[in-house]
ZAKEDO-615623 format. One line per field, with one value per residue: x negated, y negated, z of N, C-alpha, C in turn; residue number from 1. Coordinates in Angstrom, 3 decimals. Layout:
REM ZAKEDO-615623
npx: [X | ...]
npy: [Y | ...]
npz: [Z | ...]
capx: [X | ...]
capy: [Y | ...]
capz: [Z | ...]
cpx: [X | ...]
cpy: [Y | ...]
cpz: [Z | ...]
guti: [NUM | ...]
//
This chain:
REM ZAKEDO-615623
npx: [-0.853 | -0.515 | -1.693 | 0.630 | 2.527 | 2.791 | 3.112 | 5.811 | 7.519 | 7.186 | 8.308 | 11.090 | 11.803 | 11.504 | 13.591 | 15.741 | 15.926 | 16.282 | 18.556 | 20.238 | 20.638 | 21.877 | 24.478 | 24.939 | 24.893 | 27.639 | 29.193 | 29.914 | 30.538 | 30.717 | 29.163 | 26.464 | 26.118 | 26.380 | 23.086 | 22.058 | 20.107 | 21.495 | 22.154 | 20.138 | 19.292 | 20.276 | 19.195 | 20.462 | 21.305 | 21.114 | 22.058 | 22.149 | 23.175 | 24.080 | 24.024 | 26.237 | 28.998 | 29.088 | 27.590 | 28.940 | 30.987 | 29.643 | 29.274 | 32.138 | 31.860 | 31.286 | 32.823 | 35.422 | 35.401 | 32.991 | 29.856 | 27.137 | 23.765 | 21.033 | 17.630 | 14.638 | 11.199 | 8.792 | 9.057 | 6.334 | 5.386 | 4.779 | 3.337 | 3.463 | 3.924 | 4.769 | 7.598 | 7.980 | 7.779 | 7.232 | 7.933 | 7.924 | 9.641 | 9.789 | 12.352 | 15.687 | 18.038 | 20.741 | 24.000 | 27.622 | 30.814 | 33.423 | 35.849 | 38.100 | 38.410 | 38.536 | 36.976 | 35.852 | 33.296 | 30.759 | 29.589 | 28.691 | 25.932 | 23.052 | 20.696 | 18.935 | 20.098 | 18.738 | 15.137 | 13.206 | 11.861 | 12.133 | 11.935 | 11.169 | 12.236 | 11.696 | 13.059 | 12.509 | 15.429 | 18.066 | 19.605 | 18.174 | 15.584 | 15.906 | 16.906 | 16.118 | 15.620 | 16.084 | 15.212 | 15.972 | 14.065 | 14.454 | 12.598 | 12.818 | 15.893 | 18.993 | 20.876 | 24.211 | 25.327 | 27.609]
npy: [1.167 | -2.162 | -5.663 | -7.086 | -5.647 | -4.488 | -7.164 | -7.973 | -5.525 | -6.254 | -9.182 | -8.376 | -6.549 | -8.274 | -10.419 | -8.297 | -8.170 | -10.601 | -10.828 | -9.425 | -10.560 | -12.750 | -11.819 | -10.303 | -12.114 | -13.436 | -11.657 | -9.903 | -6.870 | -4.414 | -5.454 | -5.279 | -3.095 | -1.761 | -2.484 | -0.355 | 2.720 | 6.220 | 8.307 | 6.995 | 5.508 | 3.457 | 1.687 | -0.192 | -2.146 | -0.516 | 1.855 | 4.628 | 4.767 | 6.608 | 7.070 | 5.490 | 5.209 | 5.066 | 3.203 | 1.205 | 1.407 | 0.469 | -2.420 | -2.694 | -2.505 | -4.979 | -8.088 | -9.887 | -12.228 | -12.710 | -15.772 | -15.725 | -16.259 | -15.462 | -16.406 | -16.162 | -14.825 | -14.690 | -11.658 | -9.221 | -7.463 | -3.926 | -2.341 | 1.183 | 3.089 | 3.025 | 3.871 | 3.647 | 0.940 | -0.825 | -2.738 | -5.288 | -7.732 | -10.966 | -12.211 | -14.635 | -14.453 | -16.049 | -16.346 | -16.694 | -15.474 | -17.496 | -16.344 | -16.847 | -16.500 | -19.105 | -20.995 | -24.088 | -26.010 | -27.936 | -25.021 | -24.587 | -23.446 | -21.579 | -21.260 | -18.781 | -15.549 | -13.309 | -12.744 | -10.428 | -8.128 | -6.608 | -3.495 | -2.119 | 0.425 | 0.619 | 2.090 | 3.382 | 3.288 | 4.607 | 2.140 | 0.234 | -1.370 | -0.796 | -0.657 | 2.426 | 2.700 | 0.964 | -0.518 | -2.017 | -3.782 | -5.200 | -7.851 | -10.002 | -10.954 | -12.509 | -12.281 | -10.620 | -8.736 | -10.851]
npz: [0.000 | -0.687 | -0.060 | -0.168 | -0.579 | 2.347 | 3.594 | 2.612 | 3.803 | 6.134 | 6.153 | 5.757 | 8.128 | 10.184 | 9.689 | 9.854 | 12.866 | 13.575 | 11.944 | 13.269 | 15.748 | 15.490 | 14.829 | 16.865 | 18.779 | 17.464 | 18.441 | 16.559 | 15.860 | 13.970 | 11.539 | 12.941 | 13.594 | 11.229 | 10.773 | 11.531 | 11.062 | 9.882 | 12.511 | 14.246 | 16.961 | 20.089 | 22.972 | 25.501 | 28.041 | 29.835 | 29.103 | 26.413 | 23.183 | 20.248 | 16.735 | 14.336 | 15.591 | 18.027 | 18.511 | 17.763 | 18.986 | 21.799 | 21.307 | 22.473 | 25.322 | 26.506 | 27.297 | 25.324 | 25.706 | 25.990 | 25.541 | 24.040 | 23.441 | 21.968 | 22.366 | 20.483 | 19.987 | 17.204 | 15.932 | 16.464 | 13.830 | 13.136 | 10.233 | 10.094 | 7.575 | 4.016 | 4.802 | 7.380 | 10.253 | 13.164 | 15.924 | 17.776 | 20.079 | 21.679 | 24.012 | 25.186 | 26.843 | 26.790 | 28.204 | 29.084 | 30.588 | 29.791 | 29.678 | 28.399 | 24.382 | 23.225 | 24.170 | 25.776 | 24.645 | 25.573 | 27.884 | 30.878 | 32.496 | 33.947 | 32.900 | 31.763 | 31.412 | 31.074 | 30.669 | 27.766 | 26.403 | 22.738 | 21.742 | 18.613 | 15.831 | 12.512 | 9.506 | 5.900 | 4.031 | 1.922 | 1.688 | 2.599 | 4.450 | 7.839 | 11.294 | 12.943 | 16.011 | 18.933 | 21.451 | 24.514 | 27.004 | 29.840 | 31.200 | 33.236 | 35.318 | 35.888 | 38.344 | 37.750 | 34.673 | 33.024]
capx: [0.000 | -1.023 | -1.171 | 1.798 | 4.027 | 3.230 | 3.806 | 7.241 | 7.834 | 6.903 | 9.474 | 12.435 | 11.905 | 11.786 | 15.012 | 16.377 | 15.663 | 17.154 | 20.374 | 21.060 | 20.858 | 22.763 | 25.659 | 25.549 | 25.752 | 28.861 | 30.665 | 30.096 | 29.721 | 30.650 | 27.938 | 25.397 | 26.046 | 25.798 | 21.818 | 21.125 | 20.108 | 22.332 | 21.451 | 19.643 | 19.664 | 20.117 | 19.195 | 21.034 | 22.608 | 20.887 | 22.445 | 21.835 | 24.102 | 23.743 | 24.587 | 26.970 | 30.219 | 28.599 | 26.820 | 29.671 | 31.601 | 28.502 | 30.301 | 33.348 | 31.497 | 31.149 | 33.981 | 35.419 | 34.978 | 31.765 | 29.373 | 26.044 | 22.735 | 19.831 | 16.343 | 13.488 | 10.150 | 8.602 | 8.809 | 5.267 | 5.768 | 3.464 | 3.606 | 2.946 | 3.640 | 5.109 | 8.788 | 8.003 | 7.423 | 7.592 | 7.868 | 8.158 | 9.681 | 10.233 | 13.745 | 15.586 | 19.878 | 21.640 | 25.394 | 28.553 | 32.094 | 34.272 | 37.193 | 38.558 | 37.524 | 38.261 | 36.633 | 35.640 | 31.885 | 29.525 | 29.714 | 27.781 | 24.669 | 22.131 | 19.441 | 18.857 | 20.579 | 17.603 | 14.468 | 12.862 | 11.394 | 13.058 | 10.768 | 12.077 | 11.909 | 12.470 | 12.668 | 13.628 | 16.513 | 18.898 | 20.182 | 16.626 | 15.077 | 17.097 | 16.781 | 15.935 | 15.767 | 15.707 | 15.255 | 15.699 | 13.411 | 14.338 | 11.721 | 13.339 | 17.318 | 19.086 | 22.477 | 24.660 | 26.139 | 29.552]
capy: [0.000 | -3.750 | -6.627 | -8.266 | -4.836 | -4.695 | -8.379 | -7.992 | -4.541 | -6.981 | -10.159 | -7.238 | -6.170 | -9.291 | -9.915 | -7.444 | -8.549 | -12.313 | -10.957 | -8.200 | -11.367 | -13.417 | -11.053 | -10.006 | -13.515 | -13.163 | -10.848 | -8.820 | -5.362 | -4.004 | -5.526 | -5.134 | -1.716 | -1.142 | -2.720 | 1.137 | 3.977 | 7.046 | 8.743 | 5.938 | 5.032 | 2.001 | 1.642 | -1.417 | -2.101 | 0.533 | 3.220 | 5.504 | 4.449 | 7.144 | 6.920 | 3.917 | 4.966 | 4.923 | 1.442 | 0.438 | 0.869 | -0.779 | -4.162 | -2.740 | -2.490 | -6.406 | -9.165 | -10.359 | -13.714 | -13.460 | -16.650 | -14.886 | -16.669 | -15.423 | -17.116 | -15.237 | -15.332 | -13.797 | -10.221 | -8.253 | -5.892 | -3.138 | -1.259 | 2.620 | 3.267 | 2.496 | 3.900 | 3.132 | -0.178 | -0.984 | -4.269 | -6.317 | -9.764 | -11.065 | -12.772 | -14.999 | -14.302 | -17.111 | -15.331 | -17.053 | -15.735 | -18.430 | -16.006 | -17.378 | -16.303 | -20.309 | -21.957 | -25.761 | -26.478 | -27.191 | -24.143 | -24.662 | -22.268 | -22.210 | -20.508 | -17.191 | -14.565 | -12.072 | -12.465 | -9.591 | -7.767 | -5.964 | -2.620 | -1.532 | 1.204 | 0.527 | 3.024 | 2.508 | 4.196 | 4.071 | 1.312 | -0.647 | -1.024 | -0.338 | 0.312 | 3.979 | 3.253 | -0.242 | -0.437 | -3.138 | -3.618 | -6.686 | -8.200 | -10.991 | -11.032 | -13.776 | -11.987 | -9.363 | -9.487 | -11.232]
capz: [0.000 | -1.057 | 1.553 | -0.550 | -0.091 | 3.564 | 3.847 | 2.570 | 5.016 | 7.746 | 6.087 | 5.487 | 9.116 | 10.867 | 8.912 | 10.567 | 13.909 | 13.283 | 12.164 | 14.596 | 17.160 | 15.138 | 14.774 | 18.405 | 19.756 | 17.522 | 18.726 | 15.521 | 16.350 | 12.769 | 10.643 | 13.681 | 13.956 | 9.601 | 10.498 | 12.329 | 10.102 | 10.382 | 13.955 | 15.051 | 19.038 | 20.845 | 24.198 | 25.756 | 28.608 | 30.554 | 28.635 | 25.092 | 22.215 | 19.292 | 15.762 | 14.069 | 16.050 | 19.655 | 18.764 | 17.581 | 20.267 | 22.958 | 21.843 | 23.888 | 26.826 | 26.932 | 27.453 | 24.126 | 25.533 | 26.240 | 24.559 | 24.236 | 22.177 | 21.767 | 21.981 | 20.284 | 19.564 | 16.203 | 15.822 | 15.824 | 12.916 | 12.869 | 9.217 | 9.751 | 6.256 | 3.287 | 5.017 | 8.801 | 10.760 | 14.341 | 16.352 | 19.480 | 20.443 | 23.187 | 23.929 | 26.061 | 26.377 | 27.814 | 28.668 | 30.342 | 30.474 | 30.004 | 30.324 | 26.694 | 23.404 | 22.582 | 25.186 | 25.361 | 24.655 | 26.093 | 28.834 | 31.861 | 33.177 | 35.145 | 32.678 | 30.942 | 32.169 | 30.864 | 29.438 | 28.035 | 24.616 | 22.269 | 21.028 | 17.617 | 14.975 | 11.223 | 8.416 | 4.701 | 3.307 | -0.177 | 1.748 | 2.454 | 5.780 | 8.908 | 12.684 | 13.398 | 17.283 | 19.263 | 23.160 | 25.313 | 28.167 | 30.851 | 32.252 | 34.329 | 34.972 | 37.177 | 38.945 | 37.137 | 33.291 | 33.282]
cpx: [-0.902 | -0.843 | -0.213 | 2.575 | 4.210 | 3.663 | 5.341 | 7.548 | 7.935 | 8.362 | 10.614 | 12.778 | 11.998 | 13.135 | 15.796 | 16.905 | 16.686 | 18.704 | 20.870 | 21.605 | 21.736 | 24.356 | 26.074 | 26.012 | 27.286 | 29.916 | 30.837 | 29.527 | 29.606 | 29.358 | 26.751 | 25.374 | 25.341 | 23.989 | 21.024 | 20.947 | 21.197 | 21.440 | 20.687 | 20.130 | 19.287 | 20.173 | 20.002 | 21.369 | 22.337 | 21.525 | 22.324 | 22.878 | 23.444 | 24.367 | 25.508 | 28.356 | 30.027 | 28.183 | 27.727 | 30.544 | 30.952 | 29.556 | 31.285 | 33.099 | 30.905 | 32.385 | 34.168 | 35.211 | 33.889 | 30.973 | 28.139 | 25.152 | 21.534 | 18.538 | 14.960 | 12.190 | 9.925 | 8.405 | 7.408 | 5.761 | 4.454 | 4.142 | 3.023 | 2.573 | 4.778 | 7.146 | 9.047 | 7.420 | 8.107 | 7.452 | 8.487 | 8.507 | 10.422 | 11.726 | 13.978 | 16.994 | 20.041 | 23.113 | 26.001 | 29.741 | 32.884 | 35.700 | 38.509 | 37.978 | 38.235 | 38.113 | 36.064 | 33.951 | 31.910 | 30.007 | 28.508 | 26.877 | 24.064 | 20.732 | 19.611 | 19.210 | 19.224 | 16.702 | 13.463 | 12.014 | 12.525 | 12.240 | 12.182 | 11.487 | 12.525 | 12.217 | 13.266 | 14.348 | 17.171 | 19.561 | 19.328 | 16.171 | 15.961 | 16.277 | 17.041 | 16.110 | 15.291 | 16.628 | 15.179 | 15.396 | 13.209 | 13.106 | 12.271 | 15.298 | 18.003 | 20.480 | 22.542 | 25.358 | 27.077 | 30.285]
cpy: [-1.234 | -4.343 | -7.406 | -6.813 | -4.508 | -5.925 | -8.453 | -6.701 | -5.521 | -8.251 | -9.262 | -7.248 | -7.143 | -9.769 | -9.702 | -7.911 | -10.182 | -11.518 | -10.264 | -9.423 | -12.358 | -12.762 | -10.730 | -10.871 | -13.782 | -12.287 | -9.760 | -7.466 | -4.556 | -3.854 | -5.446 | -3.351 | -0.844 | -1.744 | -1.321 | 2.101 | 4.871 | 8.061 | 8.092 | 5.936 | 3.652 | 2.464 | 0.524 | -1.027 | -0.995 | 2.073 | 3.193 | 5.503 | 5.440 | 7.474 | 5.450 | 4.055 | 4.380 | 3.126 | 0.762 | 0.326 | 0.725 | -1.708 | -4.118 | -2.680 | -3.880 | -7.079 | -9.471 | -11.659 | -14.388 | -14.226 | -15.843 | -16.493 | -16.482 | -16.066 | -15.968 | -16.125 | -14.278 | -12.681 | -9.786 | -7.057 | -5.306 | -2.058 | -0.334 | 3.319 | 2.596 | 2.809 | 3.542 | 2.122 | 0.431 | -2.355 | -4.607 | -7.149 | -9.520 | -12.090 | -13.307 | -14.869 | -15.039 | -16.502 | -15.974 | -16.309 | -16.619 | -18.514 | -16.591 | -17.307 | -17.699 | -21.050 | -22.822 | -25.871 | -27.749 | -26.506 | -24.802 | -23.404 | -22.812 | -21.349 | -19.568 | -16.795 | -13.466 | -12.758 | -10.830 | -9.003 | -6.423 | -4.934 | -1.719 | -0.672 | 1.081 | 1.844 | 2.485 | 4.097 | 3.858 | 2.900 | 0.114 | -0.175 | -1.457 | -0.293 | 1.498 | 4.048 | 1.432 | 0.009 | -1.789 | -3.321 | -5.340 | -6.533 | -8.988 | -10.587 | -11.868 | -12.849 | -10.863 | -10.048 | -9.791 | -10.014]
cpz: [0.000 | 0.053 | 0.664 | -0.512 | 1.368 | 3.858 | 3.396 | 2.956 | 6.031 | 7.515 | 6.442 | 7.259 | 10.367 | 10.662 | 9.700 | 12.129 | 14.353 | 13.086 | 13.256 | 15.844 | 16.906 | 15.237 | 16.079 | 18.943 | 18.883 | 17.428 | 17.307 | 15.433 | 14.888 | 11.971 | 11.600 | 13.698 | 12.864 | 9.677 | 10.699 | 10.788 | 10.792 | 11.703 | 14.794 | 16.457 | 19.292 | 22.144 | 24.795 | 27.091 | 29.601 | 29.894 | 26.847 | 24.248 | 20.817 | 18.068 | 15.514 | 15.350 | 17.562 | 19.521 | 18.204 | 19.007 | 21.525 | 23.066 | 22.435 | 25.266 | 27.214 | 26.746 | 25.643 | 24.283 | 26.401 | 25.437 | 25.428 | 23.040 | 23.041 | 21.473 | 21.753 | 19.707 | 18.418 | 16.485 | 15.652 | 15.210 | 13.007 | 11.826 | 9.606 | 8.611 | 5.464 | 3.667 | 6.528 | 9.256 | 12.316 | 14.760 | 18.085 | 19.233 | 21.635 | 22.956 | 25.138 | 25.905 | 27.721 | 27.463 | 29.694 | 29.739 | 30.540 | 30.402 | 29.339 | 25.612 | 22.450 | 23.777 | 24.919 | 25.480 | 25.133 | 27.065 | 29.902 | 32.118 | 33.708 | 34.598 | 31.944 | 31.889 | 32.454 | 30.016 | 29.181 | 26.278 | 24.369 | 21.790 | 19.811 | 16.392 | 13.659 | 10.122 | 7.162 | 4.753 | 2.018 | 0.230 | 1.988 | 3.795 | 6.753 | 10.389 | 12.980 | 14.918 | 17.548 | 21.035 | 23.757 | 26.523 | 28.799 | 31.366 | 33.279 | 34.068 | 36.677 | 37.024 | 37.813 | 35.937 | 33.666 | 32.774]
guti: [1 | 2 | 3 | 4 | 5 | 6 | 7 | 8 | 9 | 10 | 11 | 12 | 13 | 14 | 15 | 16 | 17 | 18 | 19 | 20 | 21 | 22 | 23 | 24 | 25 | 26 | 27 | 28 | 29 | 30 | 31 | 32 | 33 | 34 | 35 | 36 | 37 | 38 | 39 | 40 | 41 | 42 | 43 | 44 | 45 | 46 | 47 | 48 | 49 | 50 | 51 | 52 | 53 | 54 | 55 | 56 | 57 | 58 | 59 | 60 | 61 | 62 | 63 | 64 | 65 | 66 | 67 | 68 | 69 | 70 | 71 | 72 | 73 | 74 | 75 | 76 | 77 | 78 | 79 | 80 | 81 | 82 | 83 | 84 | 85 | 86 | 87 | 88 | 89 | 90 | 91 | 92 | 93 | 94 | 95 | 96 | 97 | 98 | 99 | 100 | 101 | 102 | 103 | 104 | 105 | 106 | 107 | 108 | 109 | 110 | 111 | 112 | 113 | 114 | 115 | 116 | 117 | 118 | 119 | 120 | 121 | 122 | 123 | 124 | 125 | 126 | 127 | 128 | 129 | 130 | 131 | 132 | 133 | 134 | 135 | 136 | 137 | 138 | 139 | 140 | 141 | 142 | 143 | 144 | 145 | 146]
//
């Protein structure tokens, strides 16, 4: 492999990473779920989410009116080969219930709820590159999720 086809393994897979957090902070479990390969695992949440149906239904095990956003830092991709990558970032999830899925901005807090990294596994497939397996390991966490 070229350093311009790992450099775009590494764009693809970062990618990845950006939307998954985009989609989660909204509430979109669907198209977050179509980012996994088939059998893929998510860790979250303290517990083992396996395949699309399981990680699809994770997002039921949070409030529908919870306001979530994500603060990240760049993904370290590490290419294995030309079908496997891996990566780190670190993250920061600010999380209030407002207890309305149309509640009045600005919300109040008092901080990140969690910060922590995200360790993730990409593979390609007929569909491109995907999450094979993505764990989330708190480092800091202020109180309990809403």
């Amino acid at each position: 492999m070229n350093s311009a086809e790992q450099s775009e393994i590494e764009r693809q897979c970062r990618e990845l990473v950006l939307a998954i957090s985009h989609l989660s902070d909204n509430n979109d479990g669907v198209n977050s779920a179509s980012l996994f390969a088939e059998g893929a695992t998510w860790f979250r949440a303290g517990k083992i989410y396996t395949g699309y149906d399981e990680i699809l239904a994770s997002y039921d095990d949070f409030s529908p009116s919870l306001v979530a956003r994500h603060l990240i830092g760049t993904p370290l991709v590490t290419v294995l080969d030309s079908d496997h990558a891996t990566s780190v970032t670190y993250y920061s999830a600010f999380v209030v219930d407002p207890g309305t899925t149309e509640p009045l901005f600005p919300l109040p807090f008092d901080g990140p709820f969690t910060m922590g990294e995200w360790h993730d596994k990409f593979v390609r497939t007929e569909r491109g590159w995907l999450f094979s397996h993505r764990a989330t390991h708190r480092m800091f966490q202020h109180g309990e999720h809403p």
